[in-house]
The first five atom37 places (N, CA, C, CB, O) and aatype in JSON, in Angstrom:
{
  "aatype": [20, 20, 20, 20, 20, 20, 20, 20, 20, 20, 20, 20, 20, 20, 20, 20, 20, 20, 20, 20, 20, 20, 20, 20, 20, 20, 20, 20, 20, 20, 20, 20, 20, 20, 20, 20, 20, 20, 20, 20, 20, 20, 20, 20, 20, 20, 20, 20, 20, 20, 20, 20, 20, 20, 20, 20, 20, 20, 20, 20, 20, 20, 20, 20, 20, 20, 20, 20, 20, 20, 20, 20, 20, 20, 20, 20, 20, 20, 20, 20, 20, 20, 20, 20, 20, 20, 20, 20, 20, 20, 20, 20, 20, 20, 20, 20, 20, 20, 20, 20, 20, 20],
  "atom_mask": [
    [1, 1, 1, 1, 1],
    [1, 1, 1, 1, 1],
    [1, 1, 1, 1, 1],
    [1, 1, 1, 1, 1],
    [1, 1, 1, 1, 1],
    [1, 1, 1, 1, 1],
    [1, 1, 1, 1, 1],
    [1, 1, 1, 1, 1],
    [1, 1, 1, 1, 1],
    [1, 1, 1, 1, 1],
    [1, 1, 1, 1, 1],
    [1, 1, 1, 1, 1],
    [1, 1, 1, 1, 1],
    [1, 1, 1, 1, 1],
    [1, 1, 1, 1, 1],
    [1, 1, 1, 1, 1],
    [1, 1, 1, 1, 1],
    [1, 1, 1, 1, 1],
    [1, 1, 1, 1, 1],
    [1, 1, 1, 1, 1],
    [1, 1, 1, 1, 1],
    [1, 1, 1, 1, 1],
    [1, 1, 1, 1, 1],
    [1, 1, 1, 1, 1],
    [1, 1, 1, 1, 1],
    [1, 1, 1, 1, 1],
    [1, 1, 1, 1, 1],
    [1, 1, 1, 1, 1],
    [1, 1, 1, 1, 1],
    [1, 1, 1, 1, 1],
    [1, 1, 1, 1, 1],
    [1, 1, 1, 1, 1],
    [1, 1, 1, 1, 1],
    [1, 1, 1, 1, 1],
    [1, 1, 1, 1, 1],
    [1, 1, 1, 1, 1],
    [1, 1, 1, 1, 1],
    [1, 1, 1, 1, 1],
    [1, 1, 1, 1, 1],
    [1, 1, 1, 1, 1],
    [1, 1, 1, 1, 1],
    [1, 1, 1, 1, 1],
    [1, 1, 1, 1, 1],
    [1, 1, 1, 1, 1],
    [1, 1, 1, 1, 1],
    [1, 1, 1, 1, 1],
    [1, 1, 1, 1, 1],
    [1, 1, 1, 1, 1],
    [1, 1, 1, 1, 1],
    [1, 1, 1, 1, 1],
    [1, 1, 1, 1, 1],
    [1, 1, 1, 1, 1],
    [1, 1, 1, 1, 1],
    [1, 1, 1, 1, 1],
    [1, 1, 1, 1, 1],
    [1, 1, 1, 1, 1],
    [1, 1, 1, 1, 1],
    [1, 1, 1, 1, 1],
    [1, 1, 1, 1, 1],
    [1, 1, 1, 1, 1],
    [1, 1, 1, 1, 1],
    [1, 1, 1, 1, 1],
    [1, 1, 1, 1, 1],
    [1, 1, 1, 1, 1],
    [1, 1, 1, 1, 1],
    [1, 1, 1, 1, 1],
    [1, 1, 1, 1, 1],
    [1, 1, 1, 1, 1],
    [1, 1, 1, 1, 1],
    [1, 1, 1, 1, 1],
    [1, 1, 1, 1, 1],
    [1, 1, 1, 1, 1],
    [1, 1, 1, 1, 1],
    [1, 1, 1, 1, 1],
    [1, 1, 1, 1, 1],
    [1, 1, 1, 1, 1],
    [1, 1, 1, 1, 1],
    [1, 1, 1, 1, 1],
    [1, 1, 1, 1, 1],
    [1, 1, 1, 1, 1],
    [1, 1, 1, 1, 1],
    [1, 1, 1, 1, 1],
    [1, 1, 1, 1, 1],
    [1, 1, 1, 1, 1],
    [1, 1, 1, 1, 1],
    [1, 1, 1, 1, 1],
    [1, 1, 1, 1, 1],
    [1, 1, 1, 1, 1],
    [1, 1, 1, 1, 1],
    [1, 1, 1, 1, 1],
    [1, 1, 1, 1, 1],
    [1, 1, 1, 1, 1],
    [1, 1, 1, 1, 1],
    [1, 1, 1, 1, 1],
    [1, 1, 1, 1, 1],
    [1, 1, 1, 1, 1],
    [1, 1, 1, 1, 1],
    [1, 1, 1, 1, 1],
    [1, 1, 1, 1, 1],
    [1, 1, 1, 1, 1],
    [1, 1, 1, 1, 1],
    [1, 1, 1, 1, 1]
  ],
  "atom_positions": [
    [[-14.89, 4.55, -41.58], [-15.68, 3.35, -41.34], [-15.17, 2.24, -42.24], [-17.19, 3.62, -41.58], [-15.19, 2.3, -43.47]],
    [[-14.6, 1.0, -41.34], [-14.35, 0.17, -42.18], [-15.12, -1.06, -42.33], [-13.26, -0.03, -42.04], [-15.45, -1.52, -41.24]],
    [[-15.51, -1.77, -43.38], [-15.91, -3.67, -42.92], [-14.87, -4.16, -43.88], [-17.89, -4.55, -43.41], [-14.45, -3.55, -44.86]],
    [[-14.41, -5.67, -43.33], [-13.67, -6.23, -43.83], [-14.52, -8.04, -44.23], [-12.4, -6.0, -42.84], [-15.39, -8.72, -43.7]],
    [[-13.62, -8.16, -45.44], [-13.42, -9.52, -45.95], [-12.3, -10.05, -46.19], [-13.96, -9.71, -46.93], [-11.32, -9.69, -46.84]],
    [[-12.69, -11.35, -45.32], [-10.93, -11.97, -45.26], [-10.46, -12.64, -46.78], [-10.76, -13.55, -43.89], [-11.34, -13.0, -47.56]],
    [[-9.47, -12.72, -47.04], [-8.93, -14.13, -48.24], [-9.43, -15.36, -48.08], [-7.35, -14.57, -48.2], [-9.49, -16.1, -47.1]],
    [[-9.75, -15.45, -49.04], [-9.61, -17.12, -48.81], [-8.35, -17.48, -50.25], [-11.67, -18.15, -49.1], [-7.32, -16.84, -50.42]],
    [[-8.72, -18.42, -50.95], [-7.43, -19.32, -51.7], [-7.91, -18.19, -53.04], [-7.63, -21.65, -52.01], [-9.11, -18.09, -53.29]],
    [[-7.16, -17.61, -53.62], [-7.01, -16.66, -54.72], [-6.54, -17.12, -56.4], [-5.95, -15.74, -54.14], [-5.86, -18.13, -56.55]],
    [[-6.81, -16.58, -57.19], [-6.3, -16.83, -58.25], [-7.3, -17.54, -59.76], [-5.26, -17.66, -57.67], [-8.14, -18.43, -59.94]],
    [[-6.68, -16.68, -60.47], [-7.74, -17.4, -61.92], [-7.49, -16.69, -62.21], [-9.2, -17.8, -62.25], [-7.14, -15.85, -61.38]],
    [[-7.41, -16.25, -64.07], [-6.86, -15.02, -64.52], [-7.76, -14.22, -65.89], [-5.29, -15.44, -64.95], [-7.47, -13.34, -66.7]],
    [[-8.9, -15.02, -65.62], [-9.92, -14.74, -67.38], [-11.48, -14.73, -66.36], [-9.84, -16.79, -69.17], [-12.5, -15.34, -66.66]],
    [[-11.31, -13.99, -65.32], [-12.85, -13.61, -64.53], [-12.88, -12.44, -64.45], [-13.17, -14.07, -63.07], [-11.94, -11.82, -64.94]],
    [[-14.09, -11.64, -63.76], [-14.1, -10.12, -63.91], [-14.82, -10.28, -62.51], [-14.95, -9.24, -65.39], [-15.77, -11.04, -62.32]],
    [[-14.09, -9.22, -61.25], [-14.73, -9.6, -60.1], [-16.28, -9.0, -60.27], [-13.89, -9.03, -58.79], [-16.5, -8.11, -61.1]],
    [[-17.17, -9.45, -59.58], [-18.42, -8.54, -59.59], [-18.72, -9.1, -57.92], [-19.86, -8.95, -61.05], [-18.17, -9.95, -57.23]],
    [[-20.09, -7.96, -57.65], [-20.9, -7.71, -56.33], [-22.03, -8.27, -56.2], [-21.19, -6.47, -56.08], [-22.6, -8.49, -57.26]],
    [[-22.26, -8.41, -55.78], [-23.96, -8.73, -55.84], [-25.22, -7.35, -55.24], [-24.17, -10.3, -54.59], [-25.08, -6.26, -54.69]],
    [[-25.95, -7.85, -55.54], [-26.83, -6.65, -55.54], [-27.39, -6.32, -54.23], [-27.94, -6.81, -56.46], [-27.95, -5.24, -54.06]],
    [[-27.26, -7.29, -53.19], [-27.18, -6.34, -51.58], [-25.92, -5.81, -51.2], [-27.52, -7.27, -50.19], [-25.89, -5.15, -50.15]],
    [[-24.68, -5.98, -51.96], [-23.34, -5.01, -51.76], [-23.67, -3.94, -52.28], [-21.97, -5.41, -52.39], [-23.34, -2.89, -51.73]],
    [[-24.3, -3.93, -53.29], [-24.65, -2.27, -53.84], [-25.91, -1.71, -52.64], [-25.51, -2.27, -55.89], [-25.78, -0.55, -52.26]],
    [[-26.52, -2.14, -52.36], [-27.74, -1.6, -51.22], [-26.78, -1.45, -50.14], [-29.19, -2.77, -50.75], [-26.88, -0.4, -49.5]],
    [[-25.83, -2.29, -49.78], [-25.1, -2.06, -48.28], [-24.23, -0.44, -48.87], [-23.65, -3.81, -47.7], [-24.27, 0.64, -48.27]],
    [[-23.61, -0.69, -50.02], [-22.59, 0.48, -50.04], [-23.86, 2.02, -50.14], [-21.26, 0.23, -51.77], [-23.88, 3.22, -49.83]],
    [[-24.5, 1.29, -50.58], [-25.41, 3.06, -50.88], [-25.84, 3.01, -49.7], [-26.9, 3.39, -52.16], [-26.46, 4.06, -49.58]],
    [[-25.91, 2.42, -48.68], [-26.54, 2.77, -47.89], [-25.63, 3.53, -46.8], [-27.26, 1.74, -47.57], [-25.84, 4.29, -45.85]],
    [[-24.47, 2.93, -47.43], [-23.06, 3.59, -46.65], [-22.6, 5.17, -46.8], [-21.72, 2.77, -47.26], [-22.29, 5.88, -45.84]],
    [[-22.62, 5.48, -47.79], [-22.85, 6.3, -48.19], [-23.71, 7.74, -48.18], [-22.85, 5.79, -48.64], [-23.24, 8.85, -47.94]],
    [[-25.1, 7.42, -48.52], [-26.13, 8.09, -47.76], [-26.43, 8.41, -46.28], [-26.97, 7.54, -48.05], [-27.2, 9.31, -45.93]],
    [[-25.75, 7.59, -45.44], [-25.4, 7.56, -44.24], [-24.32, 8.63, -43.87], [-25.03, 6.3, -44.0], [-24.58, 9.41, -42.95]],
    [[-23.36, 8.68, -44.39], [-22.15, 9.29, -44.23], [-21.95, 10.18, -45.13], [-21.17, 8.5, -44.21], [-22.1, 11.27, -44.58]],
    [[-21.76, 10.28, -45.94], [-21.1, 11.17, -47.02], [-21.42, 10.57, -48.66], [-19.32, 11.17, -46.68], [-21.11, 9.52, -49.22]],
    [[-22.25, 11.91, -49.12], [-22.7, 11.01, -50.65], [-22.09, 11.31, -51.53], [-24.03, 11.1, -51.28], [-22.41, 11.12, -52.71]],
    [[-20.94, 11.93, -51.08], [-20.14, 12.63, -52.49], [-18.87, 11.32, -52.25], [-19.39, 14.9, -52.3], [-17.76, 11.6, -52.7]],
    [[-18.96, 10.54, -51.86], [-17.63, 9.23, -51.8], [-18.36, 8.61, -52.26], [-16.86, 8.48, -50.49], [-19.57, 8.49, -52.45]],
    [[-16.9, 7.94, -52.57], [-17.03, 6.48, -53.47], [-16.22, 5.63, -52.34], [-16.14, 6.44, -55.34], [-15.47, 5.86, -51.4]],
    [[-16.88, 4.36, -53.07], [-16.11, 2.69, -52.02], [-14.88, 2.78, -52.91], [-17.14, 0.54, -52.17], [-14.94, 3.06, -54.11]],
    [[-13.53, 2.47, -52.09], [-12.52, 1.78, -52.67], [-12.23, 0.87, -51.99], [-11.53, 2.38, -52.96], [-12.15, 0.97, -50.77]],
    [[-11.95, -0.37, -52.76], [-11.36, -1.23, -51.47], [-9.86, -1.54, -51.97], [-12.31, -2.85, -51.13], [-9.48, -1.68, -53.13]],
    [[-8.86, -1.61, -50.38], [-7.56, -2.38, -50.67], [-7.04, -3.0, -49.67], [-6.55, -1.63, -51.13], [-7.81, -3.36, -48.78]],
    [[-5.95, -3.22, -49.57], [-5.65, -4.2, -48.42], [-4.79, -4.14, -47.24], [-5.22, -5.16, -48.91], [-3.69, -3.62, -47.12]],
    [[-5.49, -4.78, -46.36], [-5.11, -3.7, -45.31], [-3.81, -5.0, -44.25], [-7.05, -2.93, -44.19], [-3.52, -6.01, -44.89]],
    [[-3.19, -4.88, -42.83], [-3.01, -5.47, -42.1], [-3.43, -5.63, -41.26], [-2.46, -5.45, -41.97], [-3.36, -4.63, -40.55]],
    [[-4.21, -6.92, -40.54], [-5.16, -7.18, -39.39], [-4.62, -8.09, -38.7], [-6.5, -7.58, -39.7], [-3.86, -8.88, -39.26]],
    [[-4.84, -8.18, -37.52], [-4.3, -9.25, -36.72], [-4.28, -10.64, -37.04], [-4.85, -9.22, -35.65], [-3.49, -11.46, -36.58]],
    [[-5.15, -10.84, -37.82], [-5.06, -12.64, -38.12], [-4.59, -13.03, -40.06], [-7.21, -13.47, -37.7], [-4.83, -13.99, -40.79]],
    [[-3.93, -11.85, -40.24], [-3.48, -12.06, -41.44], [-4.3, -10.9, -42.32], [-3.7, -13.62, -41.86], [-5.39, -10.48, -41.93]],
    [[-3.76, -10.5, -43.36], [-4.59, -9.58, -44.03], [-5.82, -9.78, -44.5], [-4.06, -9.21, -44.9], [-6.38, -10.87, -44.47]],
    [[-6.36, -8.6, -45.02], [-7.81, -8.64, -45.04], [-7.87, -7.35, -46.17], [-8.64, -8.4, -43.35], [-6.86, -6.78, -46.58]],
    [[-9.4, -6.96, -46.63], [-9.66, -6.45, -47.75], [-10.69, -5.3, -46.66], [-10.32, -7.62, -49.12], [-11.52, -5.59, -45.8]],
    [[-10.17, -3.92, -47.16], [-10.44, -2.8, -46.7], [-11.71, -2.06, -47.54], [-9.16, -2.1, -46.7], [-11.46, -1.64, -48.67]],
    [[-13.22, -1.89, -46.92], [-13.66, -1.57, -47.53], [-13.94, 0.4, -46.94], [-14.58, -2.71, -47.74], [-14.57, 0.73, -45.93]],
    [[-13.36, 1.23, -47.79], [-13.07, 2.49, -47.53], [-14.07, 3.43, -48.09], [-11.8, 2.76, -47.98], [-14.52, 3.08, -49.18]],
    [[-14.65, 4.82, -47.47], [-15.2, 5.86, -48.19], [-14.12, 6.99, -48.42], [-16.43, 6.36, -47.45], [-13.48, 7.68, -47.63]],
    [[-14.15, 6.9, -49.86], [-12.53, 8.16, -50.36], [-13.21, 9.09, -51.37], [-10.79, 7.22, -51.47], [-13.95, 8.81, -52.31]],
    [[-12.61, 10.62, -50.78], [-12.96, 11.73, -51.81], [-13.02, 11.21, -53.38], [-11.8, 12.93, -51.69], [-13.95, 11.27, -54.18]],
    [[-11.7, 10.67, -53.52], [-11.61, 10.16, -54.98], [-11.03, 8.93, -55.08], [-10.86, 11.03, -55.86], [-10.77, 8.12, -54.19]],
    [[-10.83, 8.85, -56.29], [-10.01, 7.24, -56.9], [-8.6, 7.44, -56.7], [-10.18, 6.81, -58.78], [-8.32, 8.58, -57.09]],
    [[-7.3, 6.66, -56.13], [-6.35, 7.27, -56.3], [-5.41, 6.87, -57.66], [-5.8, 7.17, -55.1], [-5.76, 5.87, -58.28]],
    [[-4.47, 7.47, -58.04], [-4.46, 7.03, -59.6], [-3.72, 5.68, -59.69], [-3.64, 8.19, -60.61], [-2.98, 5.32, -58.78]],
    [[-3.88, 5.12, -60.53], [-3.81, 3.69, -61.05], [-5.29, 2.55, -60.71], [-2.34, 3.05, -60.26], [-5.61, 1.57, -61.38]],
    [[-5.85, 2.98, -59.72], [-7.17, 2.53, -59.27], [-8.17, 1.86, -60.23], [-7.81, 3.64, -58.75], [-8.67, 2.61, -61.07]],
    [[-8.61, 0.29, -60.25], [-9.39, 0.22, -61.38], [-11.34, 0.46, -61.1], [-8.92, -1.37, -61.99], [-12.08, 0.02, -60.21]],
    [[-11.52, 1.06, -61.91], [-13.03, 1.29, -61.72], [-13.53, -0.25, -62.41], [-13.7, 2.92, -62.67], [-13.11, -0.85, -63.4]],
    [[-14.51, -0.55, -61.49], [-15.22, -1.91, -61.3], [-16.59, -1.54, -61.17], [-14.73, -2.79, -60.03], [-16.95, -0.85, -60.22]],
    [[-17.56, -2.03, -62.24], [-19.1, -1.6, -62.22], [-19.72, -2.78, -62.52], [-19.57, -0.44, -63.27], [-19.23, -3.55, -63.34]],
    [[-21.14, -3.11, -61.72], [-21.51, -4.19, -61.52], [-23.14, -3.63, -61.08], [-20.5, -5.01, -60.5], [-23.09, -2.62, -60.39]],
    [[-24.4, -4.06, -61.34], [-25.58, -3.76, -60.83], [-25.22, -2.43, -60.61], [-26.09, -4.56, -59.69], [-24.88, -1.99, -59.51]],
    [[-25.33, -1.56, -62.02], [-25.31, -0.67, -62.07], [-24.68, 0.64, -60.97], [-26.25, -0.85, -62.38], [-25.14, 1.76, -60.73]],
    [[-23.78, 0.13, -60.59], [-22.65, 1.05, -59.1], [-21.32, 0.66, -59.57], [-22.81, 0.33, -57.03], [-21.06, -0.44, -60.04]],
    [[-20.31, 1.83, -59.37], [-19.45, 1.31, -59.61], [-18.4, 1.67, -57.78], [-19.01, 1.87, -61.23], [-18.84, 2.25, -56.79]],
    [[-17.13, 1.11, -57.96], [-16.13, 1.16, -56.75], [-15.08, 1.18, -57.36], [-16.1, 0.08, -55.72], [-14.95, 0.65, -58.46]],
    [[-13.94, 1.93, -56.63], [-12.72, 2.09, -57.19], [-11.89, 0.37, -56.18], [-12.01, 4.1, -56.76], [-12.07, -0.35, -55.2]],
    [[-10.97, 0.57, -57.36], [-10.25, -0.89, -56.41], [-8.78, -0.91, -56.57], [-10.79, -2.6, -57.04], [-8.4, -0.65, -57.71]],
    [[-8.04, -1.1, -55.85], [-6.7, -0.84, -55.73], [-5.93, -1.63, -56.74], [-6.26, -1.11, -54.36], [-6.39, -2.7, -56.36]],
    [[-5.22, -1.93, -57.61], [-4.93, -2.51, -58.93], [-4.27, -4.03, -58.24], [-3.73, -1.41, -60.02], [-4.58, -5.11, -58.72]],
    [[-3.32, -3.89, -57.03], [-2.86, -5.31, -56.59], [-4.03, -6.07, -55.72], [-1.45, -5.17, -55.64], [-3.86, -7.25, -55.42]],
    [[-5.02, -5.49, -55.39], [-6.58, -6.22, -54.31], [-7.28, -6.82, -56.33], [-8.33, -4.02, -52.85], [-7.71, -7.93, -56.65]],
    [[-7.13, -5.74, -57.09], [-8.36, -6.6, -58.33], [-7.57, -7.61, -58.78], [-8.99, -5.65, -59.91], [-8.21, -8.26, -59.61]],
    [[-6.35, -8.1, -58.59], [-5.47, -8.9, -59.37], [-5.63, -10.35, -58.62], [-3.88, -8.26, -59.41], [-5.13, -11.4, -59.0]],
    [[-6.51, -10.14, -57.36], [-6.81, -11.08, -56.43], [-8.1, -11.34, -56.31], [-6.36, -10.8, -55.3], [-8.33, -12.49, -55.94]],
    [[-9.11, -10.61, -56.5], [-10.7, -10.48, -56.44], [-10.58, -10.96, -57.96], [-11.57, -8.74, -56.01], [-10.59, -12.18, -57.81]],
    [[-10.5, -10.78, -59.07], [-11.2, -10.73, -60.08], [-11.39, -11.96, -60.4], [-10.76, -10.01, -60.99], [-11.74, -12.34, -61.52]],
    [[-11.1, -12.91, -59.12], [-11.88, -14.41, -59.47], [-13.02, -14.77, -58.63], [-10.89, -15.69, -59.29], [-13.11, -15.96, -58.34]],
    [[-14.22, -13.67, -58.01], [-14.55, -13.93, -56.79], [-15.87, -12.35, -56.98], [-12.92, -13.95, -55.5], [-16.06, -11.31, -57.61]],
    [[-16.35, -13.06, -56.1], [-17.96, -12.04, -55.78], [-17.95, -11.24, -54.71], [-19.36, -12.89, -55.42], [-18.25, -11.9, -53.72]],
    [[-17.77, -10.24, -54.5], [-18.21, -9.37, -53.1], [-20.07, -10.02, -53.01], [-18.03, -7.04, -53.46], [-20.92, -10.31, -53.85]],
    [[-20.0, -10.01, -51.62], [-21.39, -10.55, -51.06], [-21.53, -9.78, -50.05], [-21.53, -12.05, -50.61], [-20.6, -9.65, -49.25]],
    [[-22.59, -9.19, -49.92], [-23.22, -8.87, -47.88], [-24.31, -10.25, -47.65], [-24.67, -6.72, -47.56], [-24.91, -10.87, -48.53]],
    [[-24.31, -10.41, -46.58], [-25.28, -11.18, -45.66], [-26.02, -10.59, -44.87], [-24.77, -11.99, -44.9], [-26.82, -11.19, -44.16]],
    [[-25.9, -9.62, -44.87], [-27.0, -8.53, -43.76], [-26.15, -7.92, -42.82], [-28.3, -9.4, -42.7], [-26.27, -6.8, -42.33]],
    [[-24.78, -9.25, -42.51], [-23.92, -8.34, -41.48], [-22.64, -8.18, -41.83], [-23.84, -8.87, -40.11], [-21.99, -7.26, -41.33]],
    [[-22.17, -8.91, -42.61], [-20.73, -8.36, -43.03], [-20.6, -8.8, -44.5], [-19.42, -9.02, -42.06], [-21.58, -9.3, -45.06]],
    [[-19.3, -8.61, -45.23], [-19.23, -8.37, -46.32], [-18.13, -10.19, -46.8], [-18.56, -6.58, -46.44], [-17.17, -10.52, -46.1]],
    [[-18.38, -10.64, -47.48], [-17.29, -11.9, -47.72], [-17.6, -12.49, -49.34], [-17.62, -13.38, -46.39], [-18.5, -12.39, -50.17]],
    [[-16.16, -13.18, -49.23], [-15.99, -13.2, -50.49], [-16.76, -14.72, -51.2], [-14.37, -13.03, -50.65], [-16.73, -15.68, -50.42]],
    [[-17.21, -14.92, -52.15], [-17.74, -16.02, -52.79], [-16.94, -15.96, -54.32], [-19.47, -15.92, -52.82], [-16.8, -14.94, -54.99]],
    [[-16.42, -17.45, -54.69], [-15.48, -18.05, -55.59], [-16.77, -17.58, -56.53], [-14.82, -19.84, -55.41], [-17.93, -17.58, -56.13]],
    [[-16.27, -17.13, -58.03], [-17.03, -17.43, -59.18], [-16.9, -18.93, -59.83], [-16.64, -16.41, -60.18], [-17.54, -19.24, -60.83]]
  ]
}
């Protein structure tokens, strides 16, 4: 099961990405739904209108992966996707997942 968030304009180098607290209700809810022994990783994927940010349920972290904890949940994140997020907010809206500038 995937949802995606597209790019928008990237970059800043002294932020720490964080979620907001209906991304943690959407992912647990993802979870509990499916499989509660996974964790979210997200990385990046290829989509038809240009790439996009993969939000994944994985047995584990794969190694180099940075753990990212925020409202108390954490997600594994692919080390070249946090080098791009860590200026920026994961958000849900009720229906999909997108990114907001810090």
């Amino acid at each position: 099961m995937h949802s995606y968030a597209y790019m928008q304009n990237l970059k800043k180098e002294d932020r720490k990405m964080k979620f907001s607290k209906e991304v943690v209700k959407e992912f647990k809810n993802m979870l509990k739904e499916n499989e509660k022994d996974k964790k979210i990783r997200i990385s990046l994927s290829k989509g038809c209108c240009g790439p996009s940010f993969s939000f994944d349920m994985v047995e584990k972290e794969i190694e180099g992966d940075i753990k990212v904890e925020d409202n108390d949940f954490a997600i594994w994140v692919d080390p070249a996707v946090y080098d791009l997020l860590k200026d920026f907010s994961i958000e849900f809206d009720g229906n999909q997942f997108f990114l907001q500038k810090l």
